[in-house]
C-alpha positions in Angstrom: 23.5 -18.3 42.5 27.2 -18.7 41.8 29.0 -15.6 40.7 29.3 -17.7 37.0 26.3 -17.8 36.1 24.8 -14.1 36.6 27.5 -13.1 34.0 25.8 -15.9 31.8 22.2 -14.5 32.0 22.7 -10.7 31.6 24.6 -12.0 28.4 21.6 -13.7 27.0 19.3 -10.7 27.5 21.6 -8.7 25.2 19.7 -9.0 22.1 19.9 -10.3 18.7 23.3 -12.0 17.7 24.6 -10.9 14.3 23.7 -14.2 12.5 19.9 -13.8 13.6 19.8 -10.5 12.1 21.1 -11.5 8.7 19.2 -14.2 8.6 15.5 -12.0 9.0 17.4 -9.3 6.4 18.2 -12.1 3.6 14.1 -13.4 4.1 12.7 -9.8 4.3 15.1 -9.6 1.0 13.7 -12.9 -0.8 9.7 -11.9 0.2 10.7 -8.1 -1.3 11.8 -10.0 -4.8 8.9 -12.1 -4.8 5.9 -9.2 -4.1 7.8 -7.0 -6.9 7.4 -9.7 -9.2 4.0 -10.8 -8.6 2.3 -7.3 -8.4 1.3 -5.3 -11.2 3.3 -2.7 -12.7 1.6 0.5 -13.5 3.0 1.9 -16.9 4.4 5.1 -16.8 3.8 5.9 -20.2 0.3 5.7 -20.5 0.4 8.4 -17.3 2.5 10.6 -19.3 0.5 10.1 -23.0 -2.8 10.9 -20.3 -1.3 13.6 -19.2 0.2 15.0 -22.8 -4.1 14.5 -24.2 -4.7 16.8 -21.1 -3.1 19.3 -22.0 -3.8 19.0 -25.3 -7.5 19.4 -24.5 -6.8 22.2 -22.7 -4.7 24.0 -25.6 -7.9 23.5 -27.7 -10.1 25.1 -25.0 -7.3 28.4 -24.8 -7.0 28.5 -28.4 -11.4 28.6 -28.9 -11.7 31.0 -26.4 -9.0 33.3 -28.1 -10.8 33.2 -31.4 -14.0 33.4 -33.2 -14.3 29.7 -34.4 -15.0 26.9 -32.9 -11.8 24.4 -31.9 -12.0 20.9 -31.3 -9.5 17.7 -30.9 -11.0 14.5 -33.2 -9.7 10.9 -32.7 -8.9 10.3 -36.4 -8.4 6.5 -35.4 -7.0 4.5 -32.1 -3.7 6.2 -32.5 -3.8 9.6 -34.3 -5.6 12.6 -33.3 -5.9 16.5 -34.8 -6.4 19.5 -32.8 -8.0 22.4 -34.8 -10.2 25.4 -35.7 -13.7 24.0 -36.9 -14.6 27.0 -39.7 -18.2 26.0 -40.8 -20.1 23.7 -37.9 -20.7 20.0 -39.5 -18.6 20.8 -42.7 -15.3 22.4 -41.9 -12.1 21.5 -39.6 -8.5 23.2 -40.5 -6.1 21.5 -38.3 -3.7 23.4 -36.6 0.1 22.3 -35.8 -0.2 20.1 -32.5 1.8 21.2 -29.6 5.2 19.6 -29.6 5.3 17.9 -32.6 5.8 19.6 -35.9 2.7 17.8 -37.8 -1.1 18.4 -37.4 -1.5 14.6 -35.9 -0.5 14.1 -31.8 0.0 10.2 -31.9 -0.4 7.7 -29.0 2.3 5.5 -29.0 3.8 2.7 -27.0 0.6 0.2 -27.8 -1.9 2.9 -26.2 -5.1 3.4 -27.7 -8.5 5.7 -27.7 -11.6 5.3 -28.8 -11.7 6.0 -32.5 -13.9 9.0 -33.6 -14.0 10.0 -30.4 -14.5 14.1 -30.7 -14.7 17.1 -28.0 -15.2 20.5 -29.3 -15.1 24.1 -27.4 -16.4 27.6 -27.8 -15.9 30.7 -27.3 -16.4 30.2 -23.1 -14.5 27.4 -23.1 -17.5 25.1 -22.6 -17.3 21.3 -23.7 -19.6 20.6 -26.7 -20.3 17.5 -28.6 -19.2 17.2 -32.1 -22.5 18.4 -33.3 -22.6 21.4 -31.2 -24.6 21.2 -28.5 -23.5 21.9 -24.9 -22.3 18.6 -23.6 -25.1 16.9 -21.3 -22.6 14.8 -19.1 -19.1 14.5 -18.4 -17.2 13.2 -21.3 -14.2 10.4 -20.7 -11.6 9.4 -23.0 -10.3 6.3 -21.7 -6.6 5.5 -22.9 -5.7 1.7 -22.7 -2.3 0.0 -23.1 -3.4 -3.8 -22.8 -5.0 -4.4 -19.5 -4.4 -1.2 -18.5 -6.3 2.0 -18.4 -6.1 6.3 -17.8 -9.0 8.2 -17.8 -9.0 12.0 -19.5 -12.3 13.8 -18.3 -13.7 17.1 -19.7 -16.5 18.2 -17.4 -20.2 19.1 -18.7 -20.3 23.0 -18.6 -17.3 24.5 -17.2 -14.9 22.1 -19.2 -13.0 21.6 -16.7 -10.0 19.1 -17.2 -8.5 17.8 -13.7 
């Protein structure tokens, strides 16, 4: 080998050359845009309206094991529910003020929605019942949608337990 070309071929080994690395950063760049767009987007406010029922749920299970009656949380339709103290089983509910609102309605809103009529009560233990009154046989979902998506709230058969 000439002394030339040695230079030549340690320079070659180097590595990438600028242009070659912009180049791979501008593609990794268009192929970012293009899976952001097509993937779907979870919506953060059906989490949070999931999580705000929750705890709802669970104020209604505090509040019926600090009292002698009965309290339960009623779906009055898709968007509108009542937390309260149920006085006479089957013929008496006096809604109570829902936490963080001033009113006795919580309301889903943003276009999510729950099953009208949909009811949980709890007593004195805490324990899930059906509207009727009987200890709950199964857990019991309340599945919030917001078009094609969907949260699941579950209260568990005999401990109540809301995860």
């Amino acid at each position: 080998m000439t002394p030339t070309t040695q230079p030549q071929a340690a320079r070659r080994r180097g590595g990438f050359s600028l242009i070659e690395i912009i180049a791979v950063l501008i593609l990794l760049g268009i192929l970012a845009v293009i899976a952001a767009s097509v993937l779907p987007r979870s919506n953060a406010s059906l989490a949070t309206q999931a999580n705000q029922l929750s705890a709802n749920l669970r104020y209604a299970q505090i509040r019926a094991q600090a009292d002698t009656y009965q309290w339960r949380l009623v779906f009055t339709d898709a968007t509108t529910y009542q937390i309260g103290q149920v006085i006479v089983p089957g013929a008496g509910f006096k809604p109570a003020v829902v936490p963080g609102t001033s009113t006795t309605q919580g309301t889903l809103t943003d276009g999510v929605t729950a099953p009208a009529g949909t009811a949980i009560r709890f007593d004195s233990w805490g324990r899930p019942l059906n509207d009727a009154g009987a200890l709950l046989a199964s857990d019991q979902t309340i599945t919030l949608t917001q078009g094609s998506l969907s949260e699941s709230v579950v209260i568990r058969a005999n401990t109540g337990f809301i995860p």
